[in-house]
N, C-alpha and C positions, 0 to 999 in steps of 0.2 A: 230802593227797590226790594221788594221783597220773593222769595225764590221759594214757593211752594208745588207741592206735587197735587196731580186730582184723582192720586191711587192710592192707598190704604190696603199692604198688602196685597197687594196686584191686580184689585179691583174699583171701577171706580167709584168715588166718594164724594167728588165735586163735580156737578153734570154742565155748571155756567162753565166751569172752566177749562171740562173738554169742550165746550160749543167753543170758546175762542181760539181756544187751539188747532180746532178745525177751519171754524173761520180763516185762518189766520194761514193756516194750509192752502188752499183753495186761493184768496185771495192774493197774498203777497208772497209763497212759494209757486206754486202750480199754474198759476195764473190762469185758474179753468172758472167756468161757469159747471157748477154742481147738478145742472139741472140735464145738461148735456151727457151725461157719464152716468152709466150703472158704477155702483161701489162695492168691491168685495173689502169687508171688513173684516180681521183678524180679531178673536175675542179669547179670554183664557178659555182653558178647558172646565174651569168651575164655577163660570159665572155663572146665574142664577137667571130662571125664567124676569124673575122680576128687573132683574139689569138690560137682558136681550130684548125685555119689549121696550123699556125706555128709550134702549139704544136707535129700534125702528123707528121710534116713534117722533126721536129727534131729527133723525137723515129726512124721514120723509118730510113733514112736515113742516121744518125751517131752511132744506136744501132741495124738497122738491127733487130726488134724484129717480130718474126714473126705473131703478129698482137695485135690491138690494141683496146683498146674500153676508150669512155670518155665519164665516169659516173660523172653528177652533185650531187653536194654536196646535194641538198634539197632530191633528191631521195634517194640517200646513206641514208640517215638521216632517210627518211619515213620508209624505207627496216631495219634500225636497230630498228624500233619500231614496227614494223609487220603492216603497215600501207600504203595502195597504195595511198591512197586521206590523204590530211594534209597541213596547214599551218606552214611553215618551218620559227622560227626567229632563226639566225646564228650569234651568237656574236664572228666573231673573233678577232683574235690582231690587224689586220689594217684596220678593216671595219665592218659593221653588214649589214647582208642582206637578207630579208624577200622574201622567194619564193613560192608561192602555186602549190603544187603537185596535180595532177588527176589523177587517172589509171596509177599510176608511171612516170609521163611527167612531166614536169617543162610548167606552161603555162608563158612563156619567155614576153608577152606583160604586167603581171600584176608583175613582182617582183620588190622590191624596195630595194632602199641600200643607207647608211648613213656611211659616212667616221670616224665615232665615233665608235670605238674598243676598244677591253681589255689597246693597248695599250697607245692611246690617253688619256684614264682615270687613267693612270697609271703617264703617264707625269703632268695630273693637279694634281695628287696625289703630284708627285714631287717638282713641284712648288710652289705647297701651303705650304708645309712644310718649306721650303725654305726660305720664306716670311715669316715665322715665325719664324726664325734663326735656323731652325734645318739642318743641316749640315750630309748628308750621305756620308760615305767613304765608298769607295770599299772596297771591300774584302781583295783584293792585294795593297790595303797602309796603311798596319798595320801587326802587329804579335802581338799574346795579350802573353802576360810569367806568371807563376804564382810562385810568389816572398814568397808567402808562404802559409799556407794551406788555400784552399778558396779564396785565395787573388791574383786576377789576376790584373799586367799592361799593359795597351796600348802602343807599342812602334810603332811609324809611323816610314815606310819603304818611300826610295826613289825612285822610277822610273820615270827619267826625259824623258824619250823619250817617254812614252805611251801614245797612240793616244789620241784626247779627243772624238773620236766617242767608244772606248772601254771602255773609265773614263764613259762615258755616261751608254753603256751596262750594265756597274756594278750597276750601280747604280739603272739602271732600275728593274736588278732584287732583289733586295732587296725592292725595293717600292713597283713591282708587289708582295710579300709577303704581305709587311704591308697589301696591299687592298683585297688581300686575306682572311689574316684572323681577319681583325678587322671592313672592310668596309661591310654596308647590306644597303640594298633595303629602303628608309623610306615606315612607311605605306602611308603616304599623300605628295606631292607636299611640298619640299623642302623650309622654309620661314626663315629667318635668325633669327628674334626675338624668335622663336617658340626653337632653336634650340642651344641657346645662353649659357643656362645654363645647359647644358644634362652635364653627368656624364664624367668624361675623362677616356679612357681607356689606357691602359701601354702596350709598347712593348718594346721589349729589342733588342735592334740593334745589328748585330755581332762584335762589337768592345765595347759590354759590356754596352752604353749609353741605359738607358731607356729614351724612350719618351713617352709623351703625348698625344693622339689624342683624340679631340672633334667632333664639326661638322660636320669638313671634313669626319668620317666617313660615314656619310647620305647624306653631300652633294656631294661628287664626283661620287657614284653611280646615284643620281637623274640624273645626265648629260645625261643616257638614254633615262630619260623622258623628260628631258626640257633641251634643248641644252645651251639657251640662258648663263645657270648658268656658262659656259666656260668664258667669256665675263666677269666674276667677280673677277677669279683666276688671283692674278700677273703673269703676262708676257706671259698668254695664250689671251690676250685683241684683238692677231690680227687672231684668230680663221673663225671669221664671214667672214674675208674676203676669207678666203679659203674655206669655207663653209656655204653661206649666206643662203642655201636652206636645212639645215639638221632638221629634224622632228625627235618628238618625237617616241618611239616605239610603244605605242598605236594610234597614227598617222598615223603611217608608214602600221601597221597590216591592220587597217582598209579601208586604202586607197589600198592597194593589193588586200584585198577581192571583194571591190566594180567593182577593176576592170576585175573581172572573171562573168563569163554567173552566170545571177541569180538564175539557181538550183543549183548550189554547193555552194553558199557562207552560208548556216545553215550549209553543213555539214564540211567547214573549219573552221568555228566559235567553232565550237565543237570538233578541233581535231588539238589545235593548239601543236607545238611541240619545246621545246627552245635545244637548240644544241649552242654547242661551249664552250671555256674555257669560255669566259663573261658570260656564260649560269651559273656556277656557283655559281654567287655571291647570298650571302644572301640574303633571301625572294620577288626574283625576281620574282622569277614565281606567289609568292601572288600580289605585287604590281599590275604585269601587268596585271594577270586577273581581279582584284579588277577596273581599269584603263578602263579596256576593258569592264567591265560589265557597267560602268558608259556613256559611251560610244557610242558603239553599238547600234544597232537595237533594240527593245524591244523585239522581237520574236526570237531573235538571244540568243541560249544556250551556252554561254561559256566556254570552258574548256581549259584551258592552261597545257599540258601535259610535264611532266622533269623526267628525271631518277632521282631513289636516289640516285644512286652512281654518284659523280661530276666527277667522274674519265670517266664512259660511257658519260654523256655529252659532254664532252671533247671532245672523241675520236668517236661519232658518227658515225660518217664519215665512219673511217676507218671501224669501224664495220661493215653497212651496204655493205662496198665494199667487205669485207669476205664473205661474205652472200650470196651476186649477184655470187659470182664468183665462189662460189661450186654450183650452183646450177644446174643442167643436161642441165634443158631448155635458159641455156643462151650461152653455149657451141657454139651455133650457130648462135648467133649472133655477135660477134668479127668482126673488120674491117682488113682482111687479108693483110699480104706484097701484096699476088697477086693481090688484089682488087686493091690496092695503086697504083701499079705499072700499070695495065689496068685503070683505071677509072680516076686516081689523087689524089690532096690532096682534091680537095671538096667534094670528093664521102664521106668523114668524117660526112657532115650534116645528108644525107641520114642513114647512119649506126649508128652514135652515136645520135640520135636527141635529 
């Protein structure tokens, strides 16, 4: 089996493979008929006219739904927070990307995006480790037995045929744990001397190994803020060339706001909002305000705003699209089969802007 993505930096790249995915939704999750349901779609805040009509142009015409609307992600986000204006930073799995909301709009000339994701820092999670002989098995090449009371063995299972993009998958999510829950935000700019002798913390692998983790706790989250640190971890060294232009997140923020009309950037400065699974990691939101306050304008109020629950950051998104779609006054605005069918697939800008 082979375990690929149909995103490329947080947009999509393979359209058969979102069609089965949806399919695949519909049919043996949801168990709906497509034809029956309006769909409000969630899309980044950077996709591209040229992705949004595709996107119409699949629902309608292979699901037949009778109408549709494509709600961006930074709005979703604002509307889960009770908020119409807002500085949206989006930490997903294959990209992060900074959008500023105004009266519920995405102003589309100022958002920024950085190919640096939950799971690009998961990989130098991996790597690093690596380089330090520690060795993660999957899941599925082991069985542990327990030989007697308390005392369990490791016995490795063989599966010579399995992919190595799914050896890969396994692997990923056992590291995405580790960074979970042992990796945090430092409070200052990541320095190697500084961080040489910190304390090691323990984790227990699911095949029973404990390991060690030092630095890398602090330094793989800093990748946020200073990319360059990529460039350190073995075998991540050819990074810069696929991303020579990636900024840090208080970079990133700042340069979005600048580029919004100069009466709303006090009040994005003061209404900034973290979303997304990366939005989770430890004392991220202090960092980055801490970051942004050093920063910034002098007259510029800071406030980096995050749910407590990690679980609602997470799921932002989805939240805020619960939200839009009970709500009476949006009932009429939906992009209809019949619109589609009279006007096209670009009448979508108009309707969904």
């Amino acid at each position: 089996m082979e375990v690929l993505s149909p995103f490329k930096d947080g947009i999509v790249s393979d359209w058969d493979m979102v069609d089965s995915i949806w399919n695949h939704a519909f049919n043996e999750c949801l168990l709906i008929d497509p034809k029956e349901h309006p769909m409000l779609l969630a899309e980044p805040s950077s996709n591209s006219q040229q992705q949004r009509e595709r996107t119409a142009e699949l629902i309608f015409e292979k699901y037949n739904v009778p109408a549709l609307f494509l709600a961006k992600n930074a709005v979703l986000t604002s509307f889960a927070s009770g908020r119409a204006t807002s500085l949206v930073v989006d930490g997903g799995g294959g990209s992060t990307i900074i959008a500023p909301v105004h009266d519920g709009y995405v102003l589309q000339k100022a958002v920024a995006s950085s190919p640096i994701g939950g799971e690009l820092l998961t990989d130098c999670l991996l790597k690093s480790l690596e380089s330090k002989g520690v060795m993660i098995k999957p899941r599925y090449s082991f069985k542990r037995k327990e030989i007697q009371l308390g005392v369990c063995q490791t016995v490795d299972l063989d599966f010579p045929s399995t992919t190595e993009s799914y050896r890969l998958y396994s692997q990923r999510v056992i590291a995405s744990d580790i960074k979970e829950c042992v990796c945090r935000a430092p409070d200052t700019p990541y320095d190697e001397s500084s961080y040489s002798n910190i304390p090691m913390t323990p984790y227990e692998l699911p095949d029973g190994q404990t390991i060690e983790i030092g630095a890398d706790r602090f330094k793989i989250p800093d990748i946020l803020f200073n990319p360059s640190l990529i460039q350190t971890i073995p075998g991540m060294e050819n990074f810069v060339e696929i991303a020579p232009n990636a900024r840090g997140l208080p970079q990133m923020a700042i340069e979005s706001i600048n580029k919004c009309d100069v009466d709303i950037r006090r009040e994005l400065y003061s209404s900034i909002l973290l979303a997304g699974g990366t939005a989770s990691m430890q004392q991220l939101k202090e960092r980055l305000e801490k970051d942004l306050l050093e920063e910034s304008p002098q007259a510029a109020r800071v406030k980096v705003l995050a749910s407590g629950n990690a679980t609602e950051r997470r799921f932002s998104v989805w939240i805020g699209g619960s939200i839009l779609a009970s709500l009476g006054s949006f009932q009429q605005t939906w992009f209809s089969k019949s619109e589609y069918e009279e006007h096209g697939v670009s009448y979508v800008q108009r309707k969904c802007p």
